[in-house]
N, C-alpha and C positions, 0 to 999 in steps of 0.2 A: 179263541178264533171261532167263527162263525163258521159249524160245518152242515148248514143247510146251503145246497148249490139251487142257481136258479136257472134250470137245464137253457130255457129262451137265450140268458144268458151266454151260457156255453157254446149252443151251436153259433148265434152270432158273430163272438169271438173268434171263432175257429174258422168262421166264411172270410170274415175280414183280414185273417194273419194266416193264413195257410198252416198255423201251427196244430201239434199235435194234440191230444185231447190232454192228457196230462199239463203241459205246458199252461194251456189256458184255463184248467180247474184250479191246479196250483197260484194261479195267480187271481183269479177271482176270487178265492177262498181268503189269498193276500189281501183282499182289496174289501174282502166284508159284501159280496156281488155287488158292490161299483164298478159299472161297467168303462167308465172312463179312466179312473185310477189303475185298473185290472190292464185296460191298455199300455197305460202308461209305464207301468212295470215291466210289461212284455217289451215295450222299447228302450228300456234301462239294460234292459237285461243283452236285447238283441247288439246292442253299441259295445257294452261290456266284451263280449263272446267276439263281435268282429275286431276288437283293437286287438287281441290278443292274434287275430289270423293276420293283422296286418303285417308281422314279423316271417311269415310262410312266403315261400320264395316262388316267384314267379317264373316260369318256364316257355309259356305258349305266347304268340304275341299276334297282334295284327292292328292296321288300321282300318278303320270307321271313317267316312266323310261325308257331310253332309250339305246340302245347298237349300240355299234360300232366296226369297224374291229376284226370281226371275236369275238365277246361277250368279247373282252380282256379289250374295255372301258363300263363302267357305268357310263351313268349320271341321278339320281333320284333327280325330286323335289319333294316340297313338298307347293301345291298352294291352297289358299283360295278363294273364292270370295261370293260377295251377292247371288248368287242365283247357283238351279243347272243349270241353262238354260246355263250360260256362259262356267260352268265347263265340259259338255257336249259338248260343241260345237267341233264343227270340226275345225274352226277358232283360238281356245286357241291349239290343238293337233299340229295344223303347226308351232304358234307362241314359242311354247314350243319343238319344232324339230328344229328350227331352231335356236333359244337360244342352245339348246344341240352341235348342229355342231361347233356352234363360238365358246364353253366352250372347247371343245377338244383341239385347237388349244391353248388355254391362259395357259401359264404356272405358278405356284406356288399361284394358286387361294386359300382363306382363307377364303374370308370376302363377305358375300351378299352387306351390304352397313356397312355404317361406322358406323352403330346401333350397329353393332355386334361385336365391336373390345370392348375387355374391355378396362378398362381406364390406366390397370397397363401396355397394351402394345400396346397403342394409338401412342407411338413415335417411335415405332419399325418397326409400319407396312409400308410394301411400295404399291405406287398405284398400282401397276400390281396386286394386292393381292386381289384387292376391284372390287366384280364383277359389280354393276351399275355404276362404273365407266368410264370402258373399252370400247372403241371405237366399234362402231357397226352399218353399213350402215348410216355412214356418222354422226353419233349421237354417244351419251353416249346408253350403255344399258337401263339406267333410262327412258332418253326419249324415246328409241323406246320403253319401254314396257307403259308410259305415253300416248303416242300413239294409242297404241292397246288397251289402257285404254277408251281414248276418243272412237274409234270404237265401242267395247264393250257397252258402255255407264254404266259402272259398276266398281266396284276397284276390281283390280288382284294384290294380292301379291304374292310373292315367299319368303314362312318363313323359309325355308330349303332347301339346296343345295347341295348333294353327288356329290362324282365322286370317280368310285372305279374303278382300273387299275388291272386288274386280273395279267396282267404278272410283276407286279413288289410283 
């Protein structure tokens, strides 16, 4: 393994992941200072580390709602997480704004994930239907909210999902 670091490198890494120094030497040193590989490690890692908090139990809860053109769209979740610190943040209000933007655009949404399809019409549904499914900054929704999970350092569900179209 390559242990000359290329410090440019390091701080870089470390502006764009908020991660600690360690975390992003270790993995640039993984990558041989590739700095896009040394990424991509860091988001191997960060998915790894959040599946495992998806099983941590959620306590605090509240909804989010959000409007669009001209109040004629509604999009209301409805999110939990371990603590109020997370549900509070400013960081969950953008990642939940921005989730609401892409929802607008997905037509004939049904289904959070495939927990939620009953069984009697598990063969009916189609995937455009299934919201952590659906393609999203180059990812599944799943993973970017997997993502924001690892950031967090906490489990964020979304156990409910509105969308109310006033003009129709």
């Amino acid at each position: 393994m390559n242990k000359i670091l290329d410090i440019n490198s390091l701080k870089l890494l470390r502006e764009e992941t908020g991660l600690g120094i360690t975390e992003c030497k270790n993995s640039l040193l993984k990558a041989k200072n590739n700095l896009p590989l040394a990424r991509q490690i860091l988001s191997e890692q960060a998915i790894t580390l959040a599946r495992k908090k998806l099983y941590r139990k959620t306590y605090i809860q509240n909804y989010f709602n959000f409007s669009y053109f001209q109040n004629s769209i509604h999009i209301l979740f409805h999110i939990k997480c371990e603590t109020d610190f997370v549900i509070r943040n400013e960081k969950l209000l953008i990642l939940l704004k921005t989730l609401a933007i892409h929802i607008i655009y997905l037509e004939k949404l049904k289904f959070i994930s495939f927990e939620d399809i009953p069984l009697s019409k598990i063969d009916k549904v189609k995937k455009n239907e299934i919201f952590l499914i659906q393609k999203f900054n180059q990812l599944t929704v799943e993973k970017y909210i997997l993502k924001q999970i690892s950031i967090f350092g906490e489990n964020i569900k979304i156990t409910k999902l509105f969308i109310f179209n006033s003009k129709n």
